[in-house]
Every structure is written in structure tokens, then in C-alpha cells.
C-alpha positions as a LaTeX table, in Angstrom:
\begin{tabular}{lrrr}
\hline
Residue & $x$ (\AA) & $y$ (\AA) & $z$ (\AA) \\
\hline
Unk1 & 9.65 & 14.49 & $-33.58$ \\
Unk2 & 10.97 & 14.56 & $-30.08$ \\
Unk3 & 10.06 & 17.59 & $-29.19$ \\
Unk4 & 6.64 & 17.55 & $-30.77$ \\
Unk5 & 6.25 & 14.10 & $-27.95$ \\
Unk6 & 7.63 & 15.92 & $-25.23$ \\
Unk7 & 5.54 & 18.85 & $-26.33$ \\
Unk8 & 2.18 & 16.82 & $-26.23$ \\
Unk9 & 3.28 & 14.44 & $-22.67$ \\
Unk10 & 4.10 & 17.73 & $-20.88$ \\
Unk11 & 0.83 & 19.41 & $-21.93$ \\
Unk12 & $-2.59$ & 18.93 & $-20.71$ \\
Unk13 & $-4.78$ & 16.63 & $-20.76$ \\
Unk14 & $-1.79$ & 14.34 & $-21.14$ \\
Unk15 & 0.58 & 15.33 & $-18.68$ \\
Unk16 & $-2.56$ & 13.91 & $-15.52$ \\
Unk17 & $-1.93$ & 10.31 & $-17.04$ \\
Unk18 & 1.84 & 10.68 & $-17.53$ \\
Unk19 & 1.99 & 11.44 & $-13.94$ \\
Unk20 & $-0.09$ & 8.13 & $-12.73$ \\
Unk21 & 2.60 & 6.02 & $-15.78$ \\
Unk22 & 5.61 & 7.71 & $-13.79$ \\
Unk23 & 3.92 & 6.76 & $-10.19$ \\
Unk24 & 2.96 & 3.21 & $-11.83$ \\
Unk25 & 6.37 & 2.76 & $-13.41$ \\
Unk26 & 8.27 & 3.78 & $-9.99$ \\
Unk27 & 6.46 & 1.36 & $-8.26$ \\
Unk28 & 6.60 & $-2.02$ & $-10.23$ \\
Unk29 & 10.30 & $-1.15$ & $-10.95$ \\
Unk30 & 10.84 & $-0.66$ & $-6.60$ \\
Unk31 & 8.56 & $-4.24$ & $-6.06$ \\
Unk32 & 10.83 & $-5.87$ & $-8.99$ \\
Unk33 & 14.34 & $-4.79$ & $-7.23$ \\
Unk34 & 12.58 & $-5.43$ & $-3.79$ \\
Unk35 & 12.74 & $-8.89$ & $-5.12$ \\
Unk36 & 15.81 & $-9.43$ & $-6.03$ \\
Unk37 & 18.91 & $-10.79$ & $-3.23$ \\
Unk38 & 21.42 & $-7.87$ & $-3.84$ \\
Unk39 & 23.17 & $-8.79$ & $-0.39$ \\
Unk40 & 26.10 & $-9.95$ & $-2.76$ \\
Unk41 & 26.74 & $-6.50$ & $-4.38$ \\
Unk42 & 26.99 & $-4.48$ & $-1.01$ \\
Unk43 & 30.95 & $-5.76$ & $-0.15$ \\
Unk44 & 32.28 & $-6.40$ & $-3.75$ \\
Unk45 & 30.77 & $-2.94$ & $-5.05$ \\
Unk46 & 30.10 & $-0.37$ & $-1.63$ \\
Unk47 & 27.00 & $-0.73$ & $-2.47$ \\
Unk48 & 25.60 & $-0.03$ & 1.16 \\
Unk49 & 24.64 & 3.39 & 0.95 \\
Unk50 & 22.81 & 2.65 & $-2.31$ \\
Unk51 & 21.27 & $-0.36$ & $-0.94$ \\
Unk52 & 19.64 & 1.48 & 2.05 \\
Unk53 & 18.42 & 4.00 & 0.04 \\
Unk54 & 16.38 & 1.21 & $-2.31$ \\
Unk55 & 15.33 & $-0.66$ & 1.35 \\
Unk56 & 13.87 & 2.87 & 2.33 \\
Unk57 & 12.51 & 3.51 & $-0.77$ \\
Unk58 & 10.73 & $-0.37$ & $-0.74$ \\
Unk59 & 9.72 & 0.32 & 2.47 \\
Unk60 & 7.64 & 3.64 & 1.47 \\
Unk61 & 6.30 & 1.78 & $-1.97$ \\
Unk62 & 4.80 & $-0.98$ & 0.62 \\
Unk63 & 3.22 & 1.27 & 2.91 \\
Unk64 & 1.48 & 2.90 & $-0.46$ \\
Unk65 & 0.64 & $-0.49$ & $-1.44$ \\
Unk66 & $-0.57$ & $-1.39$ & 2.08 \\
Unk67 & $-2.79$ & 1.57 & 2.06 \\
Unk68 & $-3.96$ & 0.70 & $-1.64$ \\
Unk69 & $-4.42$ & $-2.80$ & $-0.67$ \\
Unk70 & $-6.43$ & $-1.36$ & 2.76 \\
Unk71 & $-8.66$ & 1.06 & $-0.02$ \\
Unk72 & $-9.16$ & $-2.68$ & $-1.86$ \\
Unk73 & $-10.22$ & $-4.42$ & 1.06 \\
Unk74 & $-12.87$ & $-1.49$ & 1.60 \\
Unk75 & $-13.88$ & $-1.64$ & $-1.62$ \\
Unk76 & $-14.83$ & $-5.30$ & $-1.62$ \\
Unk77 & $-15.96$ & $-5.39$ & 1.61 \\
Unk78 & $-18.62$ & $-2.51$ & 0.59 \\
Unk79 & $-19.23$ & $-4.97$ & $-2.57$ \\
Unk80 & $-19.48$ & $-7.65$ & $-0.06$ \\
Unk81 & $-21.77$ & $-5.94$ & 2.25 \\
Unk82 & $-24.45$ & $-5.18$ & $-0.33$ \\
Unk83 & $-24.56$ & $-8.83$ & $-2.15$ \\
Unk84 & $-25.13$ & $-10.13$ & 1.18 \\
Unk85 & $-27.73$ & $-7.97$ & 1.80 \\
Unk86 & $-29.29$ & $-8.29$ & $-1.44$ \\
Unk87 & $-28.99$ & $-12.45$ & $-1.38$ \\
Unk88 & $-28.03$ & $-13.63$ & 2.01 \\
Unk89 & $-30.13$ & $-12.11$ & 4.83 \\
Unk90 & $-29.53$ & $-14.73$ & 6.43 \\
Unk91 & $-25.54$ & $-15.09$ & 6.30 \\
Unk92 & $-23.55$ & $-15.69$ & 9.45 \\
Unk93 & $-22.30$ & $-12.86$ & 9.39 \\
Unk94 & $-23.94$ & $-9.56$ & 10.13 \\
Unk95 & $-23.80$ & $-6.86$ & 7.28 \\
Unk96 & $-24.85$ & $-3.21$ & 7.27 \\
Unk97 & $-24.86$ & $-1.37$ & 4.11 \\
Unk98 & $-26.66$ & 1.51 & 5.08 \\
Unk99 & $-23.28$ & 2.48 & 7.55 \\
Unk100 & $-21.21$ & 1.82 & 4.72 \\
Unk101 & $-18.86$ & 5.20 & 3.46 \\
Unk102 & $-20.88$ & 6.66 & 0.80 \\
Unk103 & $-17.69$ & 7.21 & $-1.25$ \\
Unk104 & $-16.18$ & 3.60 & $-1.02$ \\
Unk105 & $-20.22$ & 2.66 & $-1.86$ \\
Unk106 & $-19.75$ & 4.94 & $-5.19$ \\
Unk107 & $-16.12$ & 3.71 & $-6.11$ \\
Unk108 & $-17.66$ & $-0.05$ & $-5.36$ \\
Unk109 & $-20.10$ & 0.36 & $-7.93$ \\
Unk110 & $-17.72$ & 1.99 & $-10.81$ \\
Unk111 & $-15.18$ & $-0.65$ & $-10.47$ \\
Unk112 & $-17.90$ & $-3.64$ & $-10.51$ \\
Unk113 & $-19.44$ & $-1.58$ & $-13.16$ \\
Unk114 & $-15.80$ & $-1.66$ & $-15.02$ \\
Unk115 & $-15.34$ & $-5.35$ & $-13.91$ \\
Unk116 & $-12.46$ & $-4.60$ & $-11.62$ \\
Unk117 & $-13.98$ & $-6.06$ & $-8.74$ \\
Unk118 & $-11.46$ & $-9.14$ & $-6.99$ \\
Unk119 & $-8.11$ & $-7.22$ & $-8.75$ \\
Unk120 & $-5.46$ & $-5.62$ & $-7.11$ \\
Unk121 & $-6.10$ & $-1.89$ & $-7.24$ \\
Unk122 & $-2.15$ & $-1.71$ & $-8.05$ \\
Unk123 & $-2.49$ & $-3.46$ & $-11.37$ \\
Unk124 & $-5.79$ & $-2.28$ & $-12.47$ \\
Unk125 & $-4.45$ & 1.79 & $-11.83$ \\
Unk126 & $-1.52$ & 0.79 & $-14.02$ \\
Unk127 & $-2.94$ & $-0.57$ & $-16.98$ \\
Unk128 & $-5.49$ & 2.56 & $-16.49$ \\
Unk129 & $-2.33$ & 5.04 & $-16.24$ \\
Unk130 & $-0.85$ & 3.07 & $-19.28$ \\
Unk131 & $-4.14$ & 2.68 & $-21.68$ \\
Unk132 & $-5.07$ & 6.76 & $-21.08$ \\
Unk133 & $-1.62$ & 7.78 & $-21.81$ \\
Unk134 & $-1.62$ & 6.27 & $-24.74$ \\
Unk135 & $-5.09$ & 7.07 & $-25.80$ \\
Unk136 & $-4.61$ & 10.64 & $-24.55$ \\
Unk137 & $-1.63$ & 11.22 & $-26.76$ \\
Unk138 & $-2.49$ & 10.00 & $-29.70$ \\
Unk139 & $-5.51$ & 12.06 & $-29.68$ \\
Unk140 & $-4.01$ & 15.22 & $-28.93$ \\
Unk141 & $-1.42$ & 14.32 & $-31.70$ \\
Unk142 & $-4.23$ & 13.62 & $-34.28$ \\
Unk143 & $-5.92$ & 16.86 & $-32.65$ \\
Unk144 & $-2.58$ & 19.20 & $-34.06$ \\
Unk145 & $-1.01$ & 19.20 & $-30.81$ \\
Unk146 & $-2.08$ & 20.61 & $-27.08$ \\
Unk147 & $-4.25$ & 23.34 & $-26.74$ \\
Unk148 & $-4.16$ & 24.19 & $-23.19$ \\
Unk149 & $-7.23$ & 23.87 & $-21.15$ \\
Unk150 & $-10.13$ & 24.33 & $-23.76$ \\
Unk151 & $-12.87$ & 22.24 & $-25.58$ \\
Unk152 & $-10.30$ & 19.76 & $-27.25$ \\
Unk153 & $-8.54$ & 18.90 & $-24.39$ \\
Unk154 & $-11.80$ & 18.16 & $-22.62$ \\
Unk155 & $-12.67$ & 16.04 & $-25.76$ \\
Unk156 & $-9.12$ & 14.06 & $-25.57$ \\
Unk157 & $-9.54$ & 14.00 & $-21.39$ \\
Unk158 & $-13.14$ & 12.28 & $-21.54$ \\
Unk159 & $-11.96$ & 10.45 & $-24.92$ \\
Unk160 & $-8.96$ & 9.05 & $-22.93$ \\
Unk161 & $-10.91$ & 7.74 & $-19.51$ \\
Unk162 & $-13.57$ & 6.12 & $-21.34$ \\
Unk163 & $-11.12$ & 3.65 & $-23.95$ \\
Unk164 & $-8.55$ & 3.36 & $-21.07$ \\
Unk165 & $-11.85$ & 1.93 & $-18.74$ \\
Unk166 & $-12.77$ & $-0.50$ & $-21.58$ \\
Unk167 & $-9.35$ & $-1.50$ & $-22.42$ \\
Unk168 & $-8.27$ & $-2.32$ & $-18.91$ \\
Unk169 & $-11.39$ & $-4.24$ & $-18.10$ \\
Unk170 & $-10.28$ & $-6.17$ & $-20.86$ \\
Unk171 & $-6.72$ & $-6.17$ & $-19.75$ \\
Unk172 & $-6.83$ & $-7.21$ & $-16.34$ \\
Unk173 & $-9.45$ & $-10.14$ & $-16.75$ \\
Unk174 & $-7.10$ & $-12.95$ & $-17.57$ \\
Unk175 & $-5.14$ & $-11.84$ & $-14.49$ \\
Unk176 & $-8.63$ & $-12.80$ & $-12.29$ \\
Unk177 & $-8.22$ & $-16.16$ & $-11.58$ \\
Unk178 & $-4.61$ & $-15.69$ & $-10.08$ \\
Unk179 & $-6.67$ & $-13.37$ & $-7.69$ \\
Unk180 & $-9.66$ & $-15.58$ & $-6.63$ \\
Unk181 & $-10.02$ & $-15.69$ & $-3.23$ \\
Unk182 & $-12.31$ & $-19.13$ & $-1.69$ \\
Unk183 & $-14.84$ & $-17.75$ & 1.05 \\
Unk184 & $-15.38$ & $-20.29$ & 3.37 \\
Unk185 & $-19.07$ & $-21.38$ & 3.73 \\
Unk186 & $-21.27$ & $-20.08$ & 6.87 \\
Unk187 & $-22.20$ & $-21.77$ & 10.08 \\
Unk188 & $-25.86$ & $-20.86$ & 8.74 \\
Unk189 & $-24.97$ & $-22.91$ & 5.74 \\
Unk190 & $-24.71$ & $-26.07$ & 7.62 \\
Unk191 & $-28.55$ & $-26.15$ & 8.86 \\
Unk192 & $-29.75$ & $-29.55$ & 6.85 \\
Unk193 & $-26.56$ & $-31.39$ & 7.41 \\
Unk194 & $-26.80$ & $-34.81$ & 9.39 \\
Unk195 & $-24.68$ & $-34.26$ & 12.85 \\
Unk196 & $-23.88$ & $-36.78$ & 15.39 \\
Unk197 & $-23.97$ & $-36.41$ & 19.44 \\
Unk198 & $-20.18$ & $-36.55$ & 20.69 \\
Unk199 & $-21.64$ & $-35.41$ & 24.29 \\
Unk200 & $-22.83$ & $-37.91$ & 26.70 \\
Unk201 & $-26.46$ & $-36.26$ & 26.24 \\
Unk202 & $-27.80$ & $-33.19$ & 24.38 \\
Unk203 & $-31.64$ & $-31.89$ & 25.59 \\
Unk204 & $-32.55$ & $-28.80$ & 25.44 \\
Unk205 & $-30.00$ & $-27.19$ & 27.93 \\
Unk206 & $-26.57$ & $-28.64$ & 27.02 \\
Unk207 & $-25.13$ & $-30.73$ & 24.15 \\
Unk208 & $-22.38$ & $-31.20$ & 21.53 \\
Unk209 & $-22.13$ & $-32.64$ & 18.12 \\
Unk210 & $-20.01$ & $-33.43$ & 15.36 \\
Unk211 & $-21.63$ & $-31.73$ & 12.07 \\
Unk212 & $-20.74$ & $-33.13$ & 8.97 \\
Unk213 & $-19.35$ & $-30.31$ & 6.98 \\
Unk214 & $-18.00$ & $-31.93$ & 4.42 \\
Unk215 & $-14.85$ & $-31.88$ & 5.53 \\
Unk216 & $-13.10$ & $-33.43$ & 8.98 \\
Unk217 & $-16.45$ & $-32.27$ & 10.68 \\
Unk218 & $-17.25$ & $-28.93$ & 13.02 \\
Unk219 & $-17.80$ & $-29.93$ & 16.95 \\
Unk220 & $-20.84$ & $-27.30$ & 17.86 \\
Unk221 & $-22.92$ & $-26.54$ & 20.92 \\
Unk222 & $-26.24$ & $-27.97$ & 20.15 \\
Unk223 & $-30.08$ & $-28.19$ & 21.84 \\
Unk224 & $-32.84$ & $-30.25$ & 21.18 \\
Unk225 & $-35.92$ & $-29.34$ & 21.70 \\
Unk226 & $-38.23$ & $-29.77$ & 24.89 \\
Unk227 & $-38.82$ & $-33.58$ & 26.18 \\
Unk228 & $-36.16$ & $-34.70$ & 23.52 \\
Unk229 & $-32.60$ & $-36.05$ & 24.34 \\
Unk230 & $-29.85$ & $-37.46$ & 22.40 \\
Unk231 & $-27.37$ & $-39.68$ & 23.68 \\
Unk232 & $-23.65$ & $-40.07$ & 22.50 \\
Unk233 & $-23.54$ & $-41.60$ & 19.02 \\
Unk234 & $-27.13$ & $-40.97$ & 18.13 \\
Unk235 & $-26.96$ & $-39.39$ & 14.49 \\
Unk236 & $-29.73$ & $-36.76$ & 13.80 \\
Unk237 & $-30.36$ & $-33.53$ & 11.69 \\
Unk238 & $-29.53$ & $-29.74$ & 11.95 \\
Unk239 & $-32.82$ & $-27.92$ & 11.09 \\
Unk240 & $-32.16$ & $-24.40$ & 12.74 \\
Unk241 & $-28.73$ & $-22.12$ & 13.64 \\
Unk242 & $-29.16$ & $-19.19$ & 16.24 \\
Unk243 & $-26.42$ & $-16.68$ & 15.16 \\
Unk244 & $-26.81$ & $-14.67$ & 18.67 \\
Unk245 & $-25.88$ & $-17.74$ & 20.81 \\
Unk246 & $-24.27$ & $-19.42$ & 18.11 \\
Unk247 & $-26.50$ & $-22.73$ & 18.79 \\
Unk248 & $-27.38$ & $-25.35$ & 16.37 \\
Unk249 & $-30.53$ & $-26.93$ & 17.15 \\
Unk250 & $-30.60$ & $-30.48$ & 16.03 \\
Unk251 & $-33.41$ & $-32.84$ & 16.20 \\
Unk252 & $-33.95$ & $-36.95$ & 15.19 \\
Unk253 & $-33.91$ & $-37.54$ & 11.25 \\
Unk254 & $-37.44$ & $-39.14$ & 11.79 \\
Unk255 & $-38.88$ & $-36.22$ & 13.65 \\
Unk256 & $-37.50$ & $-33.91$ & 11.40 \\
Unk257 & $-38.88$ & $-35.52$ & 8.22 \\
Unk258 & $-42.44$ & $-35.59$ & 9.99 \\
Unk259 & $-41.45$ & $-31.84$ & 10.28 \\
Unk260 & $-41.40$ & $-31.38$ & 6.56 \\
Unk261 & $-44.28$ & $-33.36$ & 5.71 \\
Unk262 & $-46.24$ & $-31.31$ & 8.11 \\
Unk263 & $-44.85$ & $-28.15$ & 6.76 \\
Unk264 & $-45.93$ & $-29.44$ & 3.09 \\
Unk265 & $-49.69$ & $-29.96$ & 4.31 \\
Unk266 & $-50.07$ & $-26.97$ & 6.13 \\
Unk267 & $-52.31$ & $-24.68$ & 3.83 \\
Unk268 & $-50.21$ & $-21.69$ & 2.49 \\
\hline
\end{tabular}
């Protein structure tokens, strides 16, 4: 029985996916001593020389996971890049797909395809490495054991990526919301929200206001437009944001409801 596992681990198509568990194992076993205070076993046990070797060894698992988490980033920022394209034009911030790496554009669209988008790449390669292994073993077992590289073993290879994909989607969603990150709204998104002057005057060359952004308020440079000025403590309405300059222009809440009703009438 033992040998008949080792037999079918060791062989291909098994043996890829035993390699990413081994990888996967190494590293959640180096974050879980990483956190763990073991100052108080280096005098009682001479522990030192062991205990730099685990600091070293910590230190390469974080640059892996720095890169992994850098290869993340990339990915959502691709991800990022094209639903702001596709549904914000008009975002503060500038995005261009069409520079985008055409391989971080393809692995974008197989992990929000697989539903992995917003999860650690760390965790969802794990439960991948775990789910094929197991998939990929059993098969070959049921299969009458490896076969080397043939038909079979392409049948337990494709078998094994397609029910680990589906079974660590399902895996990793509960672990989303721990993951969630808040984007904080755009200057863009305050155009419409009432403001009020904190400078002594704004015109159309020089101004200040206090935006109401729902929160403790956002001092801006603002302009009115020509022959209209604000003074300190007048309250009035943000109707456009110029992204270049970074200039909300602000006019009186009477003026800019006349605005509207004249953009109503106006024949389309």
C-alpha cells in the first residue's frame, strides 16, 4: 500500500502537484514558526545556530511572498485598469489598459474567471496544489497506477486542473471578506456635493473651499466662473472637477439649479 502511494506521488502527472504541496507546505509551516517568540529557546537549548538558520530561511519565504504579493498587486491592478475603463472614464485617476502586460492581462482574466480575484495568490496556489494532488492521485489510482507520459496521464493532468479550479474557487470564498480592501472614493466623485468658501474670495482666478465629503470635509482649490465671486462662508455647489489642474469649479446653489433646468429644456 505504501509503495503503490509513493509509486503514484513520484510518477507523472502527480509528482507537478506534489511539488507545488511540498513548496505550499514549506511555506505556511516557515510563516507559522516565523510567528512564534522562540527568543526563550536560544540560551536554555543552543538553539542559536538553529534559530538563524529558520530567520534566514523566513527571510527568503518573505521575499517569495513579497514577489507573489508584487505578481497580486499586478494582477488586480490589470483587473483594476480595465473596470475603470469599462465603467469609469471618468475616474480620478488615469488608466491605460492598452499598456497593460499582455500576460498579467491573460492571468487577470483566468483568476476573475475562477473567482480568485481580491485573494492572496499564497492561499489560492495552496488550496490549488492541495485540491490537484488529491484529484490527481486518486485518478491515477482508479486509472491502475502511472503510466508515464501518455494519453491517461494527460486525462488525469487536465482531469486534475479543472476539479482543483472549481474546488478552490469554492474553497477560498469564505476567506474573501477577511481580504476586502475599501477604495477610497475619487475627487471626481465629489462634483454635486455642496462646498463652502473658507477663502476670503473665490472668482475665477483664486479660491478655496471646504467640500463636504461626507466625512471631516476636503479643503480644495476652487474657481467660479467669469463675473462671479464668493466670499468666505458663502455655501454653494461643485458642478465640474478638472483632473489636469486638479480644480473644482463651484458655482451658487441657485445658479446651478437654473443650470439644470436649462439643461432639461434644451432639445436633445
Amino acid at each position: 500500500m505504501v509503495t503503490e502511494f509513493l509509486t503514484i506521488v513520484t510518477g507523472f502527472p502527480t509528482v507537478i502537484f506534489s511539488g507545488l504541496l511540498g513548496l505550499a507546505f514549506v511555506y505556511w509551516l516557515v510563516v507559522s514558526v516565523g510567528m512564534l517568540d522562540m527568543d526563550f529557546l536560544d540560551g536554555a537549548l543552543g538553539l542559536d545556530a538553529l534559530d538563524g538558520g529558520i530567520e534566514a530561511l523566513d527571510g527568503g519565504v518573505e521575499a517569495l511572498d513579497g514577489a507573489l504579493e508584487s505578481l497580486d498587486g499586478a494582477v488586480d491592478g490589470t483587473l483594476d485598469s480595465v473596470d475603470g475603463a469599462l465603467e469609469a472614464p471618468d475616474a480620478d485617476a488615469d488608466l491605460d489598459v492598452e499598456h497593460a502586460s499582455p500576460t498579467l492581462g491573460a492571468l487577470a482574466g483566468i483568476m476573475n474567471v475562477l473567482g480568485l480575484r481580491g485573494i492572496p495568490i499564497t492561499l489560492s496556489a495552496s488550496f490549488f496544489a492541495l485540491w490537484a494532488w488529491l484529484t490527481s492521485a486518486l485518478t491515477v489510482h482508479w486509472m491502475g497506477g502511472p503510466s508515464g507520459v501518455g494519453l491517461r496521464s494527460a486525462v488525469a493532468l487536465a482531469l486534475a486542473v479543472v476539479v482543483a479550479s472549481g474546488l478552490t474557487r469554492a474553497s477560498v470564498r469564505p476567506f474573501k471578506p477577511l481580504f476586502k480592501t475599501v477604495v477610497a472614493p475619487g475627487r471626481a466623485s465629489l462634483v454635486g456635493r455642496m462646498c463652502v468658501v473658507t477663502s476670503g474670495r473665490a472668482d475665477a482666478t483664486a479660491g478655496q473651499a471646504e467640500i463636504d465629503d461626507g466625512g471631516s470635509g476636503f479643503i480644495a482649490d476652487v474657481r467660479c466662473r467669469k463675473n462671479v465671486e464668493l466670499r468666505r462662508g458663502d455655501r454653494a455647489l461643485v458642478f465640474q472637477y478638472d483632473r489636469e489642474s486638479e480644480i473644482f469649479y463651484i458655482g451658487p446653489v441657485d445658479e446651478a439649479i437654473h443650470r439644470a433646468d436649462d439643461l432639461i429644456k434644451e432639445p436633445s
